[in-house]
MARNU-781131 format. One line per 4 residues: number of its first residue (from 1); their letters; for each residue z, x, y of N, C-alpha, C. Coordinates in Angstrom, 3 decimals. Layout:
BEGIN
NUM = A = Z,X,Y,Z,X,Y,Z,X,Y; ...
This chain:
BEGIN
1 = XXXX = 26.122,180.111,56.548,25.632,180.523,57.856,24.147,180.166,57.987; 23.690,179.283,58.980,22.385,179.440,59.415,21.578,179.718,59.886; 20.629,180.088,59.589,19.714,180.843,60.346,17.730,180.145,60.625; 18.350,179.712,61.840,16.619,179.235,61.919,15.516,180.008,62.299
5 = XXXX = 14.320,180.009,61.519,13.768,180.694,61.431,12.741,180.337,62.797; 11.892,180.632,63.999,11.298,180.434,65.023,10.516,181.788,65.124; 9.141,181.408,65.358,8.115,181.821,65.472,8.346,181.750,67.588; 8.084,182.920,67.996,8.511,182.952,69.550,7.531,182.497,70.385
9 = XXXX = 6.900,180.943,70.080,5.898,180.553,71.434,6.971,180.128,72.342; 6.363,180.245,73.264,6.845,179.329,74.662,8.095,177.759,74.488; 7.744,177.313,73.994,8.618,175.796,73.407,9.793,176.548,72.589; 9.383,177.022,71.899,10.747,177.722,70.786,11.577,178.624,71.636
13 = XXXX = 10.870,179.402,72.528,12.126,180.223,72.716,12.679,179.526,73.853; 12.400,177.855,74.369,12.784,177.627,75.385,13.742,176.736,74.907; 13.577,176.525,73.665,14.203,175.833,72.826,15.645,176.332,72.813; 15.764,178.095,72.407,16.929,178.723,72.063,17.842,178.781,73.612
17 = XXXX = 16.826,179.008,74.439,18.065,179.206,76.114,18.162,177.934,76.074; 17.781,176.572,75.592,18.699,175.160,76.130,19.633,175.176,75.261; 19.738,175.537,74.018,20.822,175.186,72.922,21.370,176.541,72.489; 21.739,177.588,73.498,22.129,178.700,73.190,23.830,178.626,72.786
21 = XXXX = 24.435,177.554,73.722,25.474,177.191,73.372,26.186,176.449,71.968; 25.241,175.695,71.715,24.980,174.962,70.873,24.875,175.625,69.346; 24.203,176.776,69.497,23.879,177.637,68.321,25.161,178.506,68.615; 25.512,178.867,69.455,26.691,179.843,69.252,28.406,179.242,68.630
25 = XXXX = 28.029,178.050,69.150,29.680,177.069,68.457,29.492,176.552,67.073; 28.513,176.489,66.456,28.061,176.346,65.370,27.793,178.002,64.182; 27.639,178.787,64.822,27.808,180.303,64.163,26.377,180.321,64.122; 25.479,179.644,64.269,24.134,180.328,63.768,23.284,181.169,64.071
29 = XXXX = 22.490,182.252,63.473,22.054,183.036,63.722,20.649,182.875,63.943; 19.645,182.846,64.960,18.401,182.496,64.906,17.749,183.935,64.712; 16.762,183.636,63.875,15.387,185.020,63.553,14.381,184.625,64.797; 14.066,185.439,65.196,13.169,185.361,66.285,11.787,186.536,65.856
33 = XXXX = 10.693,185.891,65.510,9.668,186.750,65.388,8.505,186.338,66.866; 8.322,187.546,67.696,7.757,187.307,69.149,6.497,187.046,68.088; 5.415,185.874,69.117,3.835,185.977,68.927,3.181,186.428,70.039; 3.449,186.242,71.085,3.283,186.473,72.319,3.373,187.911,73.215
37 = XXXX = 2.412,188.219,73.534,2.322,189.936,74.097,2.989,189.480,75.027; 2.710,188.447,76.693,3.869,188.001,77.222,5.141,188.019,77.114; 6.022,188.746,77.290,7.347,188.697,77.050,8.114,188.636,78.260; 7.933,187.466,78.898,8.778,186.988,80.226,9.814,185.815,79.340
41 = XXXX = 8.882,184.794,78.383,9.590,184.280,77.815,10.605,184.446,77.002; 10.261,185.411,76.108,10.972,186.166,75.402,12.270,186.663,76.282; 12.282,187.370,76.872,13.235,188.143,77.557,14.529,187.019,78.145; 13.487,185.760,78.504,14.545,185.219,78.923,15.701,184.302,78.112
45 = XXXX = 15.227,184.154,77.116,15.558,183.310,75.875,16.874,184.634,75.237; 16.556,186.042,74.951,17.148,186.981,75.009,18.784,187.188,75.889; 18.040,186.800,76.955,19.140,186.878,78.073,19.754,185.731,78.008; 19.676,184.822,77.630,20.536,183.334,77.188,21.298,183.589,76.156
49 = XXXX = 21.037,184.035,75.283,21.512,184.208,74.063,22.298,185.407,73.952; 22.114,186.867,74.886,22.972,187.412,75.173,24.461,187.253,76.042; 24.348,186.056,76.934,25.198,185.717,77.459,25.875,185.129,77.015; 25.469,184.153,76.255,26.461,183.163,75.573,27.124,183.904,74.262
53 = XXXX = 26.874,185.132,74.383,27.348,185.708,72.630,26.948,185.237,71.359; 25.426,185.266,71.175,25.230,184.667,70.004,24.463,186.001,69.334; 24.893,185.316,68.147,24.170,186.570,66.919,22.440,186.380,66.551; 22.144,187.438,66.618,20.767,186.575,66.522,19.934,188.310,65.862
57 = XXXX = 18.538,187.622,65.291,17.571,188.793,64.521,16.241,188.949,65.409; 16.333,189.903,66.164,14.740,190.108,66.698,13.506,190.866,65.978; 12.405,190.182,65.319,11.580,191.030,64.291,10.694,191.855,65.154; 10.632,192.955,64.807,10.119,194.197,65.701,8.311,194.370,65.239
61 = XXXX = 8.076,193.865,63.834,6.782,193.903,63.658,6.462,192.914,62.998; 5.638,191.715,63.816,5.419,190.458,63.662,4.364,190.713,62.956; 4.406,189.278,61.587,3.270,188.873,60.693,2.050,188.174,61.650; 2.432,187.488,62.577,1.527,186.336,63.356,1.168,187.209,64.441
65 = XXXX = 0.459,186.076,65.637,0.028,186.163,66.181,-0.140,187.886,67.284; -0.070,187.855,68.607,-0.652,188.630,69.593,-0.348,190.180,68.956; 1.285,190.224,68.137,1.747,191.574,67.336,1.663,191.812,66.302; 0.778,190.840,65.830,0.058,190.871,63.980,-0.566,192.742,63.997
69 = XXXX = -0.377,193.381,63.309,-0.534,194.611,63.136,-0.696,195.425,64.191; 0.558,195.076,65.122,0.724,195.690,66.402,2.304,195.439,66.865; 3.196,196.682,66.202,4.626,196.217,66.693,5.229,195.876,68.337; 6.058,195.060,67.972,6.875,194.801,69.604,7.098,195.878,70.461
73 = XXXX = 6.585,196.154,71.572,7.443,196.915,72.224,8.974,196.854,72.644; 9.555,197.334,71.804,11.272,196.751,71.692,11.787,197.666,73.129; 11.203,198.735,73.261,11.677,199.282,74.571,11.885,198.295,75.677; 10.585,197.883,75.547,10.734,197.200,76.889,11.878,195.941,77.124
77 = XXXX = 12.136,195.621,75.848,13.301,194.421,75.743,15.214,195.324,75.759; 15.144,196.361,74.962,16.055,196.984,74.562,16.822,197.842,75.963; 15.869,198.226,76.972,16.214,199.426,77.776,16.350,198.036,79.444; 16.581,197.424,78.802,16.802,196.100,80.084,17.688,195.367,79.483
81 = XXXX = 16.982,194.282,79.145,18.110,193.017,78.382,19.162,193.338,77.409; 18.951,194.114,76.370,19.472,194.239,75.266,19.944,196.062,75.455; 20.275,196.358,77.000,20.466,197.709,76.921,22.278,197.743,76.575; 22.957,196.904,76.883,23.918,196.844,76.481,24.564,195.448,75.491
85 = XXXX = 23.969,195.363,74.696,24.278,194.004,73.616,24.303,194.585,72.201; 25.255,194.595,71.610,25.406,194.861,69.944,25.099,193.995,68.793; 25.420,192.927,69.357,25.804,191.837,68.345,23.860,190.929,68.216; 23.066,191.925,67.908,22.112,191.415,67.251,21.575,192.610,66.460
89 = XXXX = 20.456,192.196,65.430,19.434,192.863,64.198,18.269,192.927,64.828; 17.522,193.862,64.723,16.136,194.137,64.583,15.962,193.880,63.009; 14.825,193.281,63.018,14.545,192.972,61.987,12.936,193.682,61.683; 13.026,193.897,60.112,11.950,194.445,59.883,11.152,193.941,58.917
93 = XXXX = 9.864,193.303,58.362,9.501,192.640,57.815,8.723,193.281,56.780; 9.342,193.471,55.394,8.638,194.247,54.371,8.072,193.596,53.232; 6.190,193.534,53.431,5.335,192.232,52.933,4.514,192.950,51.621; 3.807,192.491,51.272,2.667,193.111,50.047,1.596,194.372,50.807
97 = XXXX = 1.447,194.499,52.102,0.732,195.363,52.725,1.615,196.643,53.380; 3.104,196.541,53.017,4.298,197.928,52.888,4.048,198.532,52.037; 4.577,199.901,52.821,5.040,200.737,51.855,6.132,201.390,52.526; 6.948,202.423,51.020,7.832,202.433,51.284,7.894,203.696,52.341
101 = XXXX = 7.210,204.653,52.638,7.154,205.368,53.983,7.118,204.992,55.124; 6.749,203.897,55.109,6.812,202.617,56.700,8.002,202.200,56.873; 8.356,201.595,56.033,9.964,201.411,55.717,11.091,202.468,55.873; 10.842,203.236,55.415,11.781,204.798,55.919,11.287,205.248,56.887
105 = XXXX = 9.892,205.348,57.845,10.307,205.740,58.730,10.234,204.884,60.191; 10.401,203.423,60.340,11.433,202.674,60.636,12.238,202.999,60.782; 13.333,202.817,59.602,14.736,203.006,59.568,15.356,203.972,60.658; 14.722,205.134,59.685,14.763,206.331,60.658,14.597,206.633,62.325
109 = XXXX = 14.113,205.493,62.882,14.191,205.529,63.533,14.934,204.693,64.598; 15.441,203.912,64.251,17.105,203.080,64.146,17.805,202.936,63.731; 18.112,204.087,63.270,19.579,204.551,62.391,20.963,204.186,63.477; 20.744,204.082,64.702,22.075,203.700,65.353,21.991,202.100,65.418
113 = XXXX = 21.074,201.653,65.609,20.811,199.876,65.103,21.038,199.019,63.822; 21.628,197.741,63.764,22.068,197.178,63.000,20.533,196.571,62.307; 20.078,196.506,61.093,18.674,196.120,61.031,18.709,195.264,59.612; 18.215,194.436,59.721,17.873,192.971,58.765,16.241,193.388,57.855
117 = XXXX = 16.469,193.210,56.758,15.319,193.636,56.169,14.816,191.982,55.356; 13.391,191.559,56.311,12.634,190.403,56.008,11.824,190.545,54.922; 12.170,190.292,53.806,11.594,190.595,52.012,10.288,189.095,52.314; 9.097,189.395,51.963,7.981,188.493,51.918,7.346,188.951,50.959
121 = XXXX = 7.673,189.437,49.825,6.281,188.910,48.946,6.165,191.106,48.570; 7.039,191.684,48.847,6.949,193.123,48.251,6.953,193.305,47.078; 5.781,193.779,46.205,5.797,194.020,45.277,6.388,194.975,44.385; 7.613,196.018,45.002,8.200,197.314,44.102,9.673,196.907,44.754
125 = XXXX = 10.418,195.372,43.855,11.469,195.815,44.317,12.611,196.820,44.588; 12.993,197.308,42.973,13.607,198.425,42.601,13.443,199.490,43.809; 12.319,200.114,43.888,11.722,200.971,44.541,12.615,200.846,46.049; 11.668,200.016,46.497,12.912,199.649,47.491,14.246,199.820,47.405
129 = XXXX = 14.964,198.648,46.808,16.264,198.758,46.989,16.850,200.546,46.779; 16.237,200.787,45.647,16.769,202.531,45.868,16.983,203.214,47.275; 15.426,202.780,48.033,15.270,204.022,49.109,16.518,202.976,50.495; 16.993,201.870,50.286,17.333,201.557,50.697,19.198,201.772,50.823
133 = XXXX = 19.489,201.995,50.065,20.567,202.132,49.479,21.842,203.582,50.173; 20.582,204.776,50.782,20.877,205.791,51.516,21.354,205.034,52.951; 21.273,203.989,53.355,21.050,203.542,54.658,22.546,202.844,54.889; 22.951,203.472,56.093,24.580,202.310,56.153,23.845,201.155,57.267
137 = XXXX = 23.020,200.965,57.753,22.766,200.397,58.797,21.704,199.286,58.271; 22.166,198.765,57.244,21.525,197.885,56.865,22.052,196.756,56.440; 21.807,195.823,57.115,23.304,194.429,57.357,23.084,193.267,57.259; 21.073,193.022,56.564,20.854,191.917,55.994,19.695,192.244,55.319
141 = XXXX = 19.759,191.002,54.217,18.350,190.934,53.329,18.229,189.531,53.372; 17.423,188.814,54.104,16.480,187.762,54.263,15.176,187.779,54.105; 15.269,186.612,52.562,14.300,186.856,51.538,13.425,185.124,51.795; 11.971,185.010,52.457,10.848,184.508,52.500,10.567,183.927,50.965
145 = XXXX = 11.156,184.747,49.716,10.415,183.937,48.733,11.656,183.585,47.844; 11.192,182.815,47.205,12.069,181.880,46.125,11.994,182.953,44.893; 12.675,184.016,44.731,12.571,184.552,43.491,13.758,185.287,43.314; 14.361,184.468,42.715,15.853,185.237,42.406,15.831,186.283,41.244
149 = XXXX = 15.232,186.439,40.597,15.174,188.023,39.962,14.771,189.526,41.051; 14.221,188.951,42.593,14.255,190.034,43.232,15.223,190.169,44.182; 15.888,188.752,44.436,17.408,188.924,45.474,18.156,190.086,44.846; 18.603,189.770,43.796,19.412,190.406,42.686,18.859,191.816,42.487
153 = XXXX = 18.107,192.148,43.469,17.894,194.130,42.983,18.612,194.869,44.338; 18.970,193.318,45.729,19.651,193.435,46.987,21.008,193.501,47.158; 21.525,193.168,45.768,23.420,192.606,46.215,24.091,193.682,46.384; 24.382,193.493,47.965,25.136,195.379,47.781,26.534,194.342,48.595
157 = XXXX = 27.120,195.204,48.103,28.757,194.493,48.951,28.718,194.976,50.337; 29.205,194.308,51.498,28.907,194.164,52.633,28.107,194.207,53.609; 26.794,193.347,52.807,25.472,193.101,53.194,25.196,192.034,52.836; 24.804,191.197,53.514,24.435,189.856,53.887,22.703,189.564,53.076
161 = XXXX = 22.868,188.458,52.220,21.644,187.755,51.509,21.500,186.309,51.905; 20.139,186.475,52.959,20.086,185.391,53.389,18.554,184.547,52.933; 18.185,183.265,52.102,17.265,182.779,51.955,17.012,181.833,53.057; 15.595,182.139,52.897,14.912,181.004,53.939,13.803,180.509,53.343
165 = XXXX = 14.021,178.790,53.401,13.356,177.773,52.412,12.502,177.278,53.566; 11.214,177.069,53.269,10.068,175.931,53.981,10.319,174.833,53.700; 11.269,174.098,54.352,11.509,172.544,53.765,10.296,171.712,54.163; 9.396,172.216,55.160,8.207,170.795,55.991,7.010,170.986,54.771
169 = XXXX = 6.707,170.125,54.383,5.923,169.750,53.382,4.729,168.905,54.135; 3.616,170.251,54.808,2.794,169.736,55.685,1.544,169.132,55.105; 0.851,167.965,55.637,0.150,167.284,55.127,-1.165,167.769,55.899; -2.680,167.261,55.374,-3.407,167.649,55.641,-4.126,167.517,56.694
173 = XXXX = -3.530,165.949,57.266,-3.242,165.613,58.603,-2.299,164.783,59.064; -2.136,164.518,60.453,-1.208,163.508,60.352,-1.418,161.906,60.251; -2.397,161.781,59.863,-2.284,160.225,59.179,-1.968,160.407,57.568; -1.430,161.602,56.855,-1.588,161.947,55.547,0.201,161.384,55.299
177 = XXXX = 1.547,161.905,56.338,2.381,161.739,55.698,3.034,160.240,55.921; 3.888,160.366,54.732,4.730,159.034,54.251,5.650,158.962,55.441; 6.563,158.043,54.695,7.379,157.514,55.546,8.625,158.353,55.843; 9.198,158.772,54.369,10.290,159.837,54.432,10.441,160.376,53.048
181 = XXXX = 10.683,161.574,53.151,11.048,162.464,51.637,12.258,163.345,52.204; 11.901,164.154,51.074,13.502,165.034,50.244,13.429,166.421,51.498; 13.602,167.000,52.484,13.513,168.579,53.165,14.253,169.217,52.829; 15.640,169.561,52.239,16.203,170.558,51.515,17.627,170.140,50.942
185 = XXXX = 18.028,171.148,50.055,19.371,170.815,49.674,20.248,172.298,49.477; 19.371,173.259,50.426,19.662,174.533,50.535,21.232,174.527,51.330; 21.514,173.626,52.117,22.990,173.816,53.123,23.571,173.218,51.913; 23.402,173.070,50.974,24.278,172.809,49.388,24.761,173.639,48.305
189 = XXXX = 23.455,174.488,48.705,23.665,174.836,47.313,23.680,176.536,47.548; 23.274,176.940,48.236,22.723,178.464,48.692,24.205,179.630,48.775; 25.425,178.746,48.508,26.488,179.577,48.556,27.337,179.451,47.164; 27.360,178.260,46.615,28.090,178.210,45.019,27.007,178.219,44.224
193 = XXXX = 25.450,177.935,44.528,24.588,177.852,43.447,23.853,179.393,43.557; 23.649,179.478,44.241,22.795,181.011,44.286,23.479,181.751,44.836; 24.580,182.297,45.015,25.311,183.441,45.531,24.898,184.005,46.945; 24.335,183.062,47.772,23.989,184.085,49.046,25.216,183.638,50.033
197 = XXXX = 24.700,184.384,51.289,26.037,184.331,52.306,25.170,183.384,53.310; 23.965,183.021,53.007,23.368,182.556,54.525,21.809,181.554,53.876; 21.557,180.728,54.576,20.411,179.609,54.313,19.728,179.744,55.783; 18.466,179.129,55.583,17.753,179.154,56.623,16.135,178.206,56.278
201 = XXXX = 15.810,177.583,57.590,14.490,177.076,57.013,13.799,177.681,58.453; 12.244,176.801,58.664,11.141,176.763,59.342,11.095,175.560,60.867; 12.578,174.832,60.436,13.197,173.701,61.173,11.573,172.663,60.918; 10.973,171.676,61.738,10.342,171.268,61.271,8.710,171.140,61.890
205 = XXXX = 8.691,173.004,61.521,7.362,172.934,61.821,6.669,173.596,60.562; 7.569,174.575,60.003,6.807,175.243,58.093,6.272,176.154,58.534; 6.463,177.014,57.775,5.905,178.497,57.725,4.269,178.652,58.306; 3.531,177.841,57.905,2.550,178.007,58.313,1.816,178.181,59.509
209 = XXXX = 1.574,179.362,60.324,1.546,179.649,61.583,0.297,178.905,62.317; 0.543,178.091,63.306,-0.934,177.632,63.766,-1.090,177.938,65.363; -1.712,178.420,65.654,-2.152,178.375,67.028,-2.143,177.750,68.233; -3.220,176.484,67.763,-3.454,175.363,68.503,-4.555,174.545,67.646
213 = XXXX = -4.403,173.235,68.002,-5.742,172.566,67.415,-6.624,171.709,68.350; -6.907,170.655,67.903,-8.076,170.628,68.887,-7.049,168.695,69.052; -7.581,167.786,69.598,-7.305,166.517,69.951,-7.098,165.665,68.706; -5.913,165.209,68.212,-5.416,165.115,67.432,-5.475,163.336,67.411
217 = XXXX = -6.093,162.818,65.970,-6.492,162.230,65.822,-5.222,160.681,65.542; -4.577,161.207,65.091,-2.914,160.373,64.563,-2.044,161.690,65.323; -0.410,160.832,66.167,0.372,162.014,66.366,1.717,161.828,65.432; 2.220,162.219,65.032,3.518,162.166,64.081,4.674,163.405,64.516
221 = XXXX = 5.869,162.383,64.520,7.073,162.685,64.819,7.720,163.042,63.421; 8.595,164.190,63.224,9.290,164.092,62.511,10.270,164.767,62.520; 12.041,163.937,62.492,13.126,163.492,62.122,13.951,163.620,60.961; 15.005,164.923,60.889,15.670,165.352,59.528,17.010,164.606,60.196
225 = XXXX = 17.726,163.770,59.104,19.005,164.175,58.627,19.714,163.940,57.506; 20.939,163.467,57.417,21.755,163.960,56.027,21.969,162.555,55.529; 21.798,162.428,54.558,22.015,161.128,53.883,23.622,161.424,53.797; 24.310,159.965,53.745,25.679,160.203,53.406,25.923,160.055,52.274
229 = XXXX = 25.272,159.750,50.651,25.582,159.767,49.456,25.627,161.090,49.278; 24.706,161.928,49.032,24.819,162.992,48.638,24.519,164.302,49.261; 24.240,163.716,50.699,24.389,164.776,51.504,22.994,165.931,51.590; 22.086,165.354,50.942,20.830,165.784,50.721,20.234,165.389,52.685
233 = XXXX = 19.468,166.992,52.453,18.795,166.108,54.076,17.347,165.753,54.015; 16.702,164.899,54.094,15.535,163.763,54.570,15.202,164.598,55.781; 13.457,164.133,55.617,12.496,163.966,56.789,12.090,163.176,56.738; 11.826,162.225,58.035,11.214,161.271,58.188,9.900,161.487,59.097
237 = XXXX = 8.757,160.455,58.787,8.064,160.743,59.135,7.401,159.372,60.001; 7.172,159.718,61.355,7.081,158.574,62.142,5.361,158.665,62.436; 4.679,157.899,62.498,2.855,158.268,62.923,2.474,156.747,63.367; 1.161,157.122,64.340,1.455,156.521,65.122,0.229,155.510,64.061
241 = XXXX = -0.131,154.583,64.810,-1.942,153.155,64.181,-2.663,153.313,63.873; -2.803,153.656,65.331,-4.629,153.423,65.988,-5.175,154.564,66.048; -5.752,155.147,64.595,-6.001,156.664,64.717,-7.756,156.626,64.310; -8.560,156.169,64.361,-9.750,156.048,64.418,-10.434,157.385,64.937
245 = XXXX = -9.958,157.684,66.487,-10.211,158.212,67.426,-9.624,159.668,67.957; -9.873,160.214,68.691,-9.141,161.008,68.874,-8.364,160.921,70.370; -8.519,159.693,70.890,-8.912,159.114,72.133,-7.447,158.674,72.576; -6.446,158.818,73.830,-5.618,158.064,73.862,-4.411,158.473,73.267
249 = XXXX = -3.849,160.134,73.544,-2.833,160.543,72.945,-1.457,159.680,72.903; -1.400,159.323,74.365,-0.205,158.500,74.995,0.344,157.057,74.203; -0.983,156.633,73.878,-0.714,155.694,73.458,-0.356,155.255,71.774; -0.881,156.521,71.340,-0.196,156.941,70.039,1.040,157.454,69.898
253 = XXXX = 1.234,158.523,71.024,2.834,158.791,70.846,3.553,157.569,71.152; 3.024,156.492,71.937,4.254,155.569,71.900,3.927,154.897,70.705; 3.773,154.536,69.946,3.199,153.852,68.592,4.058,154.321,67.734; 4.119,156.086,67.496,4.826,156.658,66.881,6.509,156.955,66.942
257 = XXXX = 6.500,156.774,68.823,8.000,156.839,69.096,8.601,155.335,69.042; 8.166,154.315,69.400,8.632,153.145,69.129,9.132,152.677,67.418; 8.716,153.439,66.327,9.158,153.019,65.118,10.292,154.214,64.695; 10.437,154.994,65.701,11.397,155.883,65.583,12.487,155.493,66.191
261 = XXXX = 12.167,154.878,67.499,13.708,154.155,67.688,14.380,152.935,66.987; 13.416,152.488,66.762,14.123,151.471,65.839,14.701,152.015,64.390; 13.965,152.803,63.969,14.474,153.431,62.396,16.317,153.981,62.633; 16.024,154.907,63.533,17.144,155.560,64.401,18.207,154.719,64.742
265 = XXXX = 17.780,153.611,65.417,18.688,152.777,65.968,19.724,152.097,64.616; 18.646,151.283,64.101,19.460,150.825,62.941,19.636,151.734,61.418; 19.591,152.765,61.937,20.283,153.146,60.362,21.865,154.403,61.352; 22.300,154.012,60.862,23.676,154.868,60.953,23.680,156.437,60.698
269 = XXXX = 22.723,156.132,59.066,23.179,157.707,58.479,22.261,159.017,59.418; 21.617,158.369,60.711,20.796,159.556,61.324,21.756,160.020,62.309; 22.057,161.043,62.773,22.408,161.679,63.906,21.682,161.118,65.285; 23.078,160.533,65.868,22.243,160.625,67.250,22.647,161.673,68.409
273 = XXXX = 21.334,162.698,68.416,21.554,163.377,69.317,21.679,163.363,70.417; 21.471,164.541,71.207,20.870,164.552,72.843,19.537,164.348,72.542; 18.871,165.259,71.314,16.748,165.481,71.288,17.019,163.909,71.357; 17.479,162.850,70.610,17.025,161.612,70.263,17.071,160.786,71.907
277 = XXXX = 18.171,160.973,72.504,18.520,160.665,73.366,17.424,160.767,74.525; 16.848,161.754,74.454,15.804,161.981,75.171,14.442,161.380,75.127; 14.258,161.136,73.399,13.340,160.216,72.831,13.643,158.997,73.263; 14.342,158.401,73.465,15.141,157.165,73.696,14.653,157.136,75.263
281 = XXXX = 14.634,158.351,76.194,14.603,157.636,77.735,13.054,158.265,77.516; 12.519,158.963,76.984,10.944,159.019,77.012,10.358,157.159,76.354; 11.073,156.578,75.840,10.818,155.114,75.444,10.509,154.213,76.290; 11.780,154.595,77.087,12.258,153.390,78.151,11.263,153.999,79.322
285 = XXXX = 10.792,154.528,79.833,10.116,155.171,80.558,8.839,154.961,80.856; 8.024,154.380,79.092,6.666,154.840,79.120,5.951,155.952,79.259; 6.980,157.073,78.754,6.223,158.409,79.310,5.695,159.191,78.278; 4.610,160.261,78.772,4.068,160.822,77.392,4.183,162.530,77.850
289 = XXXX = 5.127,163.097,76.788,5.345,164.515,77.776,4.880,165.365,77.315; 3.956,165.181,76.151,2.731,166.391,75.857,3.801,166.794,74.324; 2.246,166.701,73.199,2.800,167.126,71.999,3.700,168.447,71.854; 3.753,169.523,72.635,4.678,170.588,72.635,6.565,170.375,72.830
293 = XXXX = 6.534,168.987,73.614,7.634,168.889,73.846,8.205,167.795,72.671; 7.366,167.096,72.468,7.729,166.011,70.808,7.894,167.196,70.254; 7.312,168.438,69.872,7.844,168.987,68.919,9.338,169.609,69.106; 8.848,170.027,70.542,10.523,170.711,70.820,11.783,169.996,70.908
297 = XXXX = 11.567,168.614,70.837,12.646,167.688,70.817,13.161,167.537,69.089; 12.125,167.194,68.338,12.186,167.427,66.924,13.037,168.644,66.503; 12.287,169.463,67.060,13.273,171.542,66.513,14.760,170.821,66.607; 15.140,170.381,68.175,16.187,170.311,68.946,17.208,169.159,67.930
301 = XXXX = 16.662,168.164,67.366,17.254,167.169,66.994,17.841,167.655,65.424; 16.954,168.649,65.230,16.628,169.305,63.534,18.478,170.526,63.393; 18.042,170.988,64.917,19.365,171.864,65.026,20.662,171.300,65.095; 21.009,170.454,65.949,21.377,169.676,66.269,22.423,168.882,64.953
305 = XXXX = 21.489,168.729,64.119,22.070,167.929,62.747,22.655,168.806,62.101; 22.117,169.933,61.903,22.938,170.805,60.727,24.116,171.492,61.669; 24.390,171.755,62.899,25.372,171.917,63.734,26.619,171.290,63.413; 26.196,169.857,64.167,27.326,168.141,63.273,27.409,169.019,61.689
309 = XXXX = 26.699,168.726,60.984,27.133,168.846,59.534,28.069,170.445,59.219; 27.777,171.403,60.067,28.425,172.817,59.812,29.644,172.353,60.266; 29.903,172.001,61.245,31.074,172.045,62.072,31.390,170.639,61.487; 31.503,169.743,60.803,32.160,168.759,60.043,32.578,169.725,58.599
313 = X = 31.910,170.045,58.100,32.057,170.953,56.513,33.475,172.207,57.122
């Protein structure tokens, strides 16, 4: 089962109401952590995803941005949109700055709610899992770090262990990355190799939360899919020349999208999507539709692939 992990700006959650369908015929479950005190977007991405019946995790106290040590007002989402919807998690995110009285009294206070517990980096597993253990309403453990001696203090039978891997291996800028490397082999291995019920990544933007930056000097595209030998999935990495400057976005994204259609075109083993498809008439076009939407086409193309590959497997 997958679960993509999305940080809730504007592009991402507009991301989830275009491919709400898309994620729901495929089973996947998206984590949704809001950044945004705005929640028009939110709500509506909500209401897409409630309609179409999809399962999905809303995190109630965001690490990032506008709700960084300031929880969601879930009322305001819960007593409207989500006043009659079951089939999602509040999720709760328990980091090195928890404790376990925050955690219980949480719970406690959605004891009639289905709730996903986001493991980042807590230092008293045991501890936890004990106080956890009183709780029937606890229906996932999606674990942020690679440490399987602390999954293993979580395995309770009919509770869901879900890892989520940072496959984007971000460079220091974008004239820094290659051409293409290795992004995961977690849709491999995460169910006969490590015993969980569920995988998940960062799709291809990486954990690392950024804001905004300033006029970007090189722009780079990047493009996951599945090799057909071994089924390992690749990122590719498309960037544009003429990066001297910071001068002339347009003309870098076409620099960068022009070696993407051709890569695309002639190799077989990539998925061709709708995102690509779109890349394809942003080609033919000459058009430049603003780095937010290259990325959101990327998310889109990223989903997109492991969809094909779920629903082929």
């Amino acid at each position: 089962m997958y679960h993509p992990y999305l940080r809730g700006k504007q592009n991402e959650l507009i991301l989830l109401r275009e491919n709400a369908q898309l994620i729901k015929d495929a089973s996947m479950i998206p984590i949704i952590e809001p950044v945004k005190k705005n929640l028009t977007a939110l709500n509506k991405a909500v209401e897409e995803l409630k309609t179409k019946n999809v399962s999905f995790v809303l995190v109630l106290n965001p690490s990032e941005g506008d709700f960084k040590n300031n929880p969601l007002p879930i009322e305001e989402i819960t007593n409207d949109v989500l006043a009659s919807y079951e089939d999602f998690c509040i999720g709760y995110i328990v980091d090195g700055g928890s404790s376990l009285i925050d955690v219980e009294n949480f719970i406690d206070k959605f004891l009639a709610q289905s709730i996903a517990i986001i493991h980042n980096g807590y230092p008293k597993p045991k501890e936890l899992a004990l106080l956890l253990e009183k709780y029937t309403n606890i229906k996932k453990h999606i674990f942020l770090d690679d440490q399987i001696l602390y999954r293993r203090q979580f395995k309770v039978d009919g509770v869901e262990r879900v890892f989520i891997q940072d496959g984007f291996n971000r460079a220091k800028s974008n004239r820094d990355y290659g051409e293409e490397e290795i992004f995961s082999e977690l849709h491999l291995t995460y169910k006969d190799e490590l015993g969980l019920d569920g995988f998940g990544d960062f799709l291809i933007v990486g954990d690392d939360y950024v804001e905004g930056g300033g006029p970007a000097y090189a722009v780079a595209i990047h493009l996951t899919y599945i090799k057909d030998d071994d089924e390992i999935m690749n990122i590719c990495h498309f960037v544009s020349d003429n990066n001297d400057t910071p001068t002339n976005p347009a003309g870098k994204f076409a620099e960068a999208l022009n070696k993407l259609i051709i890569r695309v075109d002639e190799d077989e083993q990539i998925y061709k999507s709708n995102a690509y498809e779109k890349y394809k008439k942003l080609h033919e076009d000459g058009h430049y539709p603003g780095l937010g939407i290259v990325k959101k086409l990327s998310m889109q193309h990223h989903i997109e692939v492991l969809a094909d590959y779920l629903n082929r497997a």
